[in-house]
C-alpha positions, 0 to 999 in steps of 0.5 A: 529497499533494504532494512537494517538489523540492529543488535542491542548488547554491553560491554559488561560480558566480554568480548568472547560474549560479544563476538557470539551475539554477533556470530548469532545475529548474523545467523538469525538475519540469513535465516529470515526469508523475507520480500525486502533484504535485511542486512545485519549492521552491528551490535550496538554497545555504546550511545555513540554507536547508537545515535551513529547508526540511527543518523545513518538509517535516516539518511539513507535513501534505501534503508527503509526501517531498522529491526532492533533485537537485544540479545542480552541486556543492554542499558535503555538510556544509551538508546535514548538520544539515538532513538529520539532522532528516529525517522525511519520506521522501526521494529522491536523483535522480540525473540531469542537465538535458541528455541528451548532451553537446554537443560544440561548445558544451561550455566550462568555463561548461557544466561548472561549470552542468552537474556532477550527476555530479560534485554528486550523488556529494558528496550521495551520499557525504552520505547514506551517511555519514549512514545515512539511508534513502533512494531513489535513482533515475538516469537521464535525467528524460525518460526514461518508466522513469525516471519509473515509478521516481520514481512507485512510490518516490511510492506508497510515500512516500504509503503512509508518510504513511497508515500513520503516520496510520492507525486500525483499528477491532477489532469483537471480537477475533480468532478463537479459538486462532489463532495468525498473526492475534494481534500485538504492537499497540504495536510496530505502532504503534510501527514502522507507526504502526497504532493499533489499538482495540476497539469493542464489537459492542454499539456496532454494533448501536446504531449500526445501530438508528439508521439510516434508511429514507432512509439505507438508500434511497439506499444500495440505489440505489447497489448497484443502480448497481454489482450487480444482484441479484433482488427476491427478495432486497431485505429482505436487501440491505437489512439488509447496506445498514444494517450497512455505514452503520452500521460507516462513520458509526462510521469516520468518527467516530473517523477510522479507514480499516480495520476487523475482525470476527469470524463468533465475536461478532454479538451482536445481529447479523442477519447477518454483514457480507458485502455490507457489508464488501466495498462498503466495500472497494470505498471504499476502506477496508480489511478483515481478517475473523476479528479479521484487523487486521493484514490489514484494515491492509495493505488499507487501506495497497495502496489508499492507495497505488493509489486507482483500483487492484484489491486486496483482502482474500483467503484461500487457501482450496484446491489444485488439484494437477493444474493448480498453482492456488490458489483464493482466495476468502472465506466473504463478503468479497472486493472487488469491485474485483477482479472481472472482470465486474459483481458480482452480490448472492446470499443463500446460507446460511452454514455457520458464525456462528449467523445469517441467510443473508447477502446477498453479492456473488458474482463471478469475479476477474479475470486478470493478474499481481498479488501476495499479500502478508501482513504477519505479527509474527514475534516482536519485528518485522515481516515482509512477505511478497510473492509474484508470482502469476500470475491466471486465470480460474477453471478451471471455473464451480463453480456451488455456490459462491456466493462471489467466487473468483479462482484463481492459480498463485504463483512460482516454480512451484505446489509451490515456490511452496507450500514457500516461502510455508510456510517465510516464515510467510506467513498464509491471509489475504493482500492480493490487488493487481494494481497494487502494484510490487517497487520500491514494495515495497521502498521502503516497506519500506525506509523503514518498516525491517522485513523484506521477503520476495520471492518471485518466478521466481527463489526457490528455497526453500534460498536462501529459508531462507538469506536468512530467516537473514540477515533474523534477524540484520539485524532481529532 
């Protein structure tokens, strides 16, 4: 994915001026260091030009956003039918090729190069009167700040373009009478872009039925890279190994990046996909367990956004009131990204599903702050729900549980924490990121136009139940 720089000028100042905003451009684009390239395109001095370029960016398929600057003044109108044709993710920056103002050498020559103050408040105006979503970020390109917001505003643009393009693969349906993983899939589709189907377990199974010794070979070899695990246990793993090649070829063949199961439809399954799943988390791909789409979807969008980063699939599972922590952890599937030492394979049995005890990777997640978050349909629309939550290590070893766990304390405080991610709708099934920032967040949801929940120090549940009113209104 790369982003487009785009500069913003007249022919009013002359060539000379024209080839300076072009030289500074240049100069400004090389010294962003940024996760996505951003590549300088030109100044734009005409409507022509605008809406040529705008058109371009549109159907580019690795353009994921424009970042516009207007080093001098230039006209708002020629931007207007170039603009209203917008469909990639834009950024205004606001900021200026000097830092400080030279007090000897500032002439009328220097004002009329150096006007982003007076340039980007007609591109401002242009883009409120337009009612255009975009980012805007001011201040000095050099300053390292500045640039972190430039790069979650990228996270967020490249999570746009996943999201838009994104398929999910549903292996039977949700777990029956449950009420918060159900959803409207044509308005997701609609709003997210999420296509969501159905495949038949049956159509697993035969996949799986095809993989090879060899197949199954070189994937042990890989696990052992990862995780150690006892001989004992190899016949198992294996099996694990020939569900996830299985689950990946069928991926891969009909394009998709994030998939859900359920523990209430293996019909002709050996075991449930524990190590299955979570290696292929640790891919890259996302996962919902229990017909969890919604979930297995924004899995999948966190770790687009963050490739190298720490997400995962995560569950509430139960309370310590006497420390204020959260034990989070799933009957199976957890990503290993998330672990704070090396993984190891276990085969325990499994209380619920009718089968095989099934192999999984058992560990504890690591400390840090990180975000839960969950993406609910509340009716009609979508709302995202993001709590800070602070990660320890796990406060005691509880050896009779042989799942990946990690333990949190959310904001504002333990109970408080509790009441407001009640009172949001906020599922059991979450999304677990270490990476993912508030203004990445919020650019993402601004974008995409659907509601944002924070939940952070500053929540107070009455104000929370407030704001979810004003959110009726302004999304419902």
């Amino acid at each position: 994915m790369k982003f487009w720089f785009i500069t913003g000028s007249q022919f009013l100042y002359g060539e000379e001026t024209l080839r300076q905003v072009e030289a500074d451009s240049k100069e400004i684009v090389a010294g962003l260091k940024l996760p996505f390239t951003v590549e300088y395109k030109l100044t734009a001095k005409t409507e022509g030009e605008i809406e040529k370029i705008v058109k371009e960016a549109n159907y580019d398929d690795e353009c994921a956003g424009i970042i516009t600057f207007c080093h001098t003044f230039s006209p708002s109108k020629m931007w207007i039918n170039g603009l209203a044709l917008l469909q990639k993710p834009w950024l205004h920056f606001h900021t200026q090729y000097n830092e400080a103002i030279p007090d000897k050498e500032i002439d009328m020559d220097y004002m009329n190069l150096h006007q982003s103050a007076h340039g980007d408040r007609e591109h401002g105006f242009i883009g409120a009167r337009l009612r255009i979503q975009r980012a805007v970020v001011a201040g000095y390109w050099k300053d390292p700040d500045v640039q972190r917001q430039i790069a979650d505003w990228q996270r967020a643009a490249v999570g746009v373009m996943f999201s838009k393009s994104l398929k999910i693969m549903r292996f039977g349906d949700n777990m029956r009478e449950v009420a918060v993983t159900e959803g409207d899939k044509v308005e997701v589709q609609l709003k997210l872009g999420w296509q969501v189907n159905t495949w038949g377990v049956g159509d697993l199974v035969k996949e799986m039925n095809a993989v090879t010794d060899g197949e199954i070979d070189a994937l042990m070899a890989e696990y052992a890279e990862l995780y150690t695990f006892e001989e004992k246990d190899i016949e198992t793993i294996r099996y694990q190994a020939r569900e996830e090649i299985a689950i990946e070829k069928m991926l891969v063949r009909e394009g998709a990046k994030a998939f859900s199961n359920t523990f209430q439809d293996l019909h002709g399954m050996k075991q449930l996909p524990g190590l299955a799943a979570q290696h292929l988390m640790q891919k890259g791909y996302g996962f919902g367990a229990e017909g969890d789409w919604k979930t297995a979807g924004l899995t999948a969008l966190i770790k687009a956004m963050y490739p190298d980063g720490c997400a995962s699939f995560m569950e509430d599972y139960t309370y310590d009131y006497t420390n204020g922590l959260i034990l989070g952890a799933h009957m199976l599937e957890v990503c290993p990204s998330i672990a704070a030492d090396k993984p190891r394979i276990e085969v325990h049995h499994l209380g619920i599903g009718d089968r095989e005890p099934p192999a999984r990777v058992v560990f504890e997640g690591r400390a840090g702050k990180a975000k839960a978050l969950s993406m609910i349909d509340i009716g009609g629309r979508l709302r995202l729900i993001a709590q800070d939550v602070e990660c320890v290590k796990p406060i005691s070893p509880m050896p009779n549980l042989p799942v990946a766990r990690t333990m949190w304390r959310p904001a504002p405080n333990f109970l408080d924490g509790l009441k407001c991610w009640i009172i949001a709708g906020g599922a059991h099934h979450t999304v677990l990121s270490y990476d993912i920032t508030t203004d990445t967040l919020r650019d993402f949801a601004r974008i995409m136009g659907i509601e944002l929940v924070e939940i952070t120090d500053r929540t107070e549940p009455y104000t929370l139940e407030r704001d979810l009113k004003l959110g009726d209104i302004i999304y419902g």
